[in-house]
N, C-alpha and C positions, 0 to 999 in steps of 0.2 A: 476826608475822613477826620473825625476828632480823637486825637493822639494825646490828651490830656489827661482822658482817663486810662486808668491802665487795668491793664487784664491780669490773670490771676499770676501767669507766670511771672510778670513784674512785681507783682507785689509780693510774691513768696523767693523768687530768684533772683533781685535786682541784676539787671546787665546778662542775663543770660538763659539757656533754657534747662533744664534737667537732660540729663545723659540717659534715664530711664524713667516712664512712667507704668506704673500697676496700679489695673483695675478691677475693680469687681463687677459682675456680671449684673446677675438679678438685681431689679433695682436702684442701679446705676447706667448701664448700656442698655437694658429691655425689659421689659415692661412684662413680664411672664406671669402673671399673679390669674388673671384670667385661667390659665391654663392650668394652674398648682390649682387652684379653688376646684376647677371640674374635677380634675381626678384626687384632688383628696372628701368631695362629697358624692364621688361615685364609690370609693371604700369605705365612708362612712354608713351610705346607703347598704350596701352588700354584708353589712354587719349588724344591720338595722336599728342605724342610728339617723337623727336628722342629720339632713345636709348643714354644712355651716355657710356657706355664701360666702362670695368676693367681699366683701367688707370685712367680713373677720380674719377670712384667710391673709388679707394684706396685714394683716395686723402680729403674725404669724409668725411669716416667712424671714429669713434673715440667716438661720441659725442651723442648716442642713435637712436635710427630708427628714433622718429619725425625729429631731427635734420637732419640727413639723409635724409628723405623727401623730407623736405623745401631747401634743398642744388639740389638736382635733381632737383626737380621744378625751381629750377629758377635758375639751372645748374650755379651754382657757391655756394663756401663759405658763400659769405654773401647773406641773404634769409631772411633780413626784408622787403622788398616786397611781398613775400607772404603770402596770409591770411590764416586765422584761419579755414576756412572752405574748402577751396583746399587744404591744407593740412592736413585737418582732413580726407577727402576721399580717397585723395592719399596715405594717412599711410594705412587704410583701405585696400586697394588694396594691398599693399607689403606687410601686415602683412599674406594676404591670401598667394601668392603669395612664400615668404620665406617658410611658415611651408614645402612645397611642394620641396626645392632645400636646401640640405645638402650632396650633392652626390660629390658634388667639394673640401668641407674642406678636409684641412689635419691638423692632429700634427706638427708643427716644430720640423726638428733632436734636439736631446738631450734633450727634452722636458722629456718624458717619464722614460728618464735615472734619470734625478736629481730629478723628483718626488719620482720615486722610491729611492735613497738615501734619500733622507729627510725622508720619513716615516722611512725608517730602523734605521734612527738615531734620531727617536723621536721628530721629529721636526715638531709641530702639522700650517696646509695649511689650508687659504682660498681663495674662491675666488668672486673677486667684479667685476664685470661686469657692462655696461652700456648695455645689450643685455635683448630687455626684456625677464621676467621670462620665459614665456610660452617655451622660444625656448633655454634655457641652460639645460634642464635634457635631452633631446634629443640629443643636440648636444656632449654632455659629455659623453652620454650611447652609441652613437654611436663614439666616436673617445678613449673609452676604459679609461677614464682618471679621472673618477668622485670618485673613491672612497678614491682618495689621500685626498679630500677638507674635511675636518669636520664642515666648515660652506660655506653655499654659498648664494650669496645678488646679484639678478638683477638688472637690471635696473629702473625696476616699483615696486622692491621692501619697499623701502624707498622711504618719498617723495622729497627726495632730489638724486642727479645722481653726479658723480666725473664732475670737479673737488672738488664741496661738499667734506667736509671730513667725513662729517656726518656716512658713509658704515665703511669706516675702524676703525674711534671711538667706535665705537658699536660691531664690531668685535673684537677688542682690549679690551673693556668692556667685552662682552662675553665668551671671552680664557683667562680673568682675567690677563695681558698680559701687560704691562706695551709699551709705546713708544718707548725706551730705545732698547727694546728685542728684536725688530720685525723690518722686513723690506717690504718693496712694491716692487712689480716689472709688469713692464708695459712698455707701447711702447711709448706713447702719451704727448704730455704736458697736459692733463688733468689727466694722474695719476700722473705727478710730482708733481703738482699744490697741486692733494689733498695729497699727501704723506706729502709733505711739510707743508702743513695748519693743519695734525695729530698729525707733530712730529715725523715721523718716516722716516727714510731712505729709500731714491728710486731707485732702480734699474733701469736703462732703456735700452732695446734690441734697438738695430739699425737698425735690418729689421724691423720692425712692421707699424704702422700707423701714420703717425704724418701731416696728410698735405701737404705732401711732402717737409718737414724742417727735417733737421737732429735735431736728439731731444738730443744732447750736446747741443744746445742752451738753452734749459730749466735748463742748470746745476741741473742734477741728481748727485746724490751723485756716481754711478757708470756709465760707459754704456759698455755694453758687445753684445759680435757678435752671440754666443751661450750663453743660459742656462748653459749648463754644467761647464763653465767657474765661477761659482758661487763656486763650491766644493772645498776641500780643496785639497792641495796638486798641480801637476801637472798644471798648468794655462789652457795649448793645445792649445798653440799659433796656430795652425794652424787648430784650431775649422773653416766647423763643421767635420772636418773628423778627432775625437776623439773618435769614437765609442765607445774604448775600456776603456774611462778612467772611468766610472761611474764603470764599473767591478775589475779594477784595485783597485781603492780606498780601504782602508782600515777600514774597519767593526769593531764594538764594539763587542764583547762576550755574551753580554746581549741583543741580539736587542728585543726591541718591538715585541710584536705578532702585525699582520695584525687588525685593527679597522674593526669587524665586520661592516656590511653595513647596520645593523637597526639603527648603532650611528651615521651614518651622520645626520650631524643636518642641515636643510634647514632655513632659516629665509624667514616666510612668509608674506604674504600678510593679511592670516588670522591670526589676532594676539590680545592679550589684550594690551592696549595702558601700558605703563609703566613710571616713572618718570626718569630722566637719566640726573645729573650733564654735560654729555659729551653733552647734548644737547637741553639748554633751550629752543632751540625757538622752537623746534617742538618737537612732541613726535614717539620715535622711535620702533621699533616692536620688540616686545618679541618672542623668540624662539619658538615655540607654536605646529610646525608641525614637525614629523619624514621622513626621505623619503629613503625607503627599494628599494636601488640600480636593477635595472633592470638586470639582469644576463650581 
């Protein structure tokens, strides 16, 4: 193996690994755009507008379903023209609409690979999403990959959404987890945004979502083409067809046993309000609910 180049956690951690990594969903771990494009041009249709297609829809997404809405409806980015009540029907309609089309996502290569490394090297995941809640434990239970996270935060889970930094504070609060230790990783200027506003180091994939702007422009502390490019050792310049490097890697003696699935800890909606230095101006949700992974 050539050990000369080094991988992302080398170059962002010299000498060691992060205590917590947070990730974002859409766009960085799966590839959902497919599935947001059908059901937001089946509520476009049903309101008797043209479809807008996968191409613009990727151009879209990033910034939670309302935002998405109001970018359809008035088929562009900027969507302060639209009101408050077309777009409260037309969320309505997609939100019916998506439960129904999950059949298109996929896993991005080497997703699955550097999950499973991290767990084995104790390296405790979450993940922060702008996808409301309703539709991440489905989408998770269906693309195999929910049990790596020990915390997960929707979109409607706080009342704040990234680029807020509000999700990953509280995550970082929660894994007792110092700024320092942890990094984000994400597709979008709005994880950079809030990575940056946390204090912690942002990763950012170059396939994923961003508007269609290459997201170097947001100067992320990294940007990488694969995932797996994050591990130590091997770089794999010629990611994604490194299959083999997550197996290659070299494994501790001691690995972690597997985090049973009753300790994923959900952060919910239903919560006792709690006081939280990371966040005067509003009050953030205490951990409150368990959620026993679905085979």
């Amino acid at each position: 193996m050539n050990t000369s180049v080094q991988g992302g956690f080398e170059r962002l951690l010299p000498g060691r690994l992060p205590r917590l990594v947070m990730f974002d969903l859409d766009g960085t771990l799966i590839d959902s755009v497919p599935d947001l494009a059908a059901a937001v041009d089946q509520m476009l249709l049903s309101r008797g507008l043209p479809a807008a297609g996968v191409a613009q829809v990727r151009n879209w997404v990033g910034n939670g379903a309302r935002v998405l809405v109001r970018r359809a409806l008035a088929g562009d980015l900027e969507h302060s023209a639209v009101s408050d009540a077309d777009s409260e029907q037309a969320l309505a309609l997609f939100m019916q609409f998506y439960a129904d089309h999950h059949s298109l996502t996929v896993v991005y290569p080497g997703v699955r690979e550097t999950l499973k490394w991290l767990k084995k090297n104790g390296v405790e995941m979450a993940l922060i999403t702008n996808k409301p809640e309703q539709f991440v434990a489905p989408l998770l239970d269906q693309m195999r990959i929910g049990r790596y996270f020990r915390w997960i935060i929707g979109g409607d889970t706080l009342p704040q959404q990234k680029p807020d930094p509000a999700a990953l504070l509280h995550v970082l609060q929660l894994a007792e987890v110092a700024a320092s230790e942890a990094l984000f990783v994400g597709d979008s200027r709005s994880d950079v945004q809030a990575a940056k506003a946390a204090g912690v180091l942002c990763v950012a994939m170059s396939y994923g979502y961003n508007h269609g702007e290459p997201i170097s422009q947001e100067s992320p502390a990294l940007v990488l083409d694969d995932l797996r490019l994050l591990l130590p050792g091997d770089a794999c310049p010629d990611a994604p067809g490194c299959t083999e490097l997550a197996a290659a890697l070299p494994l501790p003696d001691n690995l972690s046993s597997p985090r049973p699935r009753e300790q994923i800890v959900v952060v919910s909606r239903t919560y006792s309000v709690i006081n939280s230095a990371l966040s005067k101006a509003a009050s953030l949700l205490k951990a409150s609910a368990r959620w026993r992974w679905r085979g």
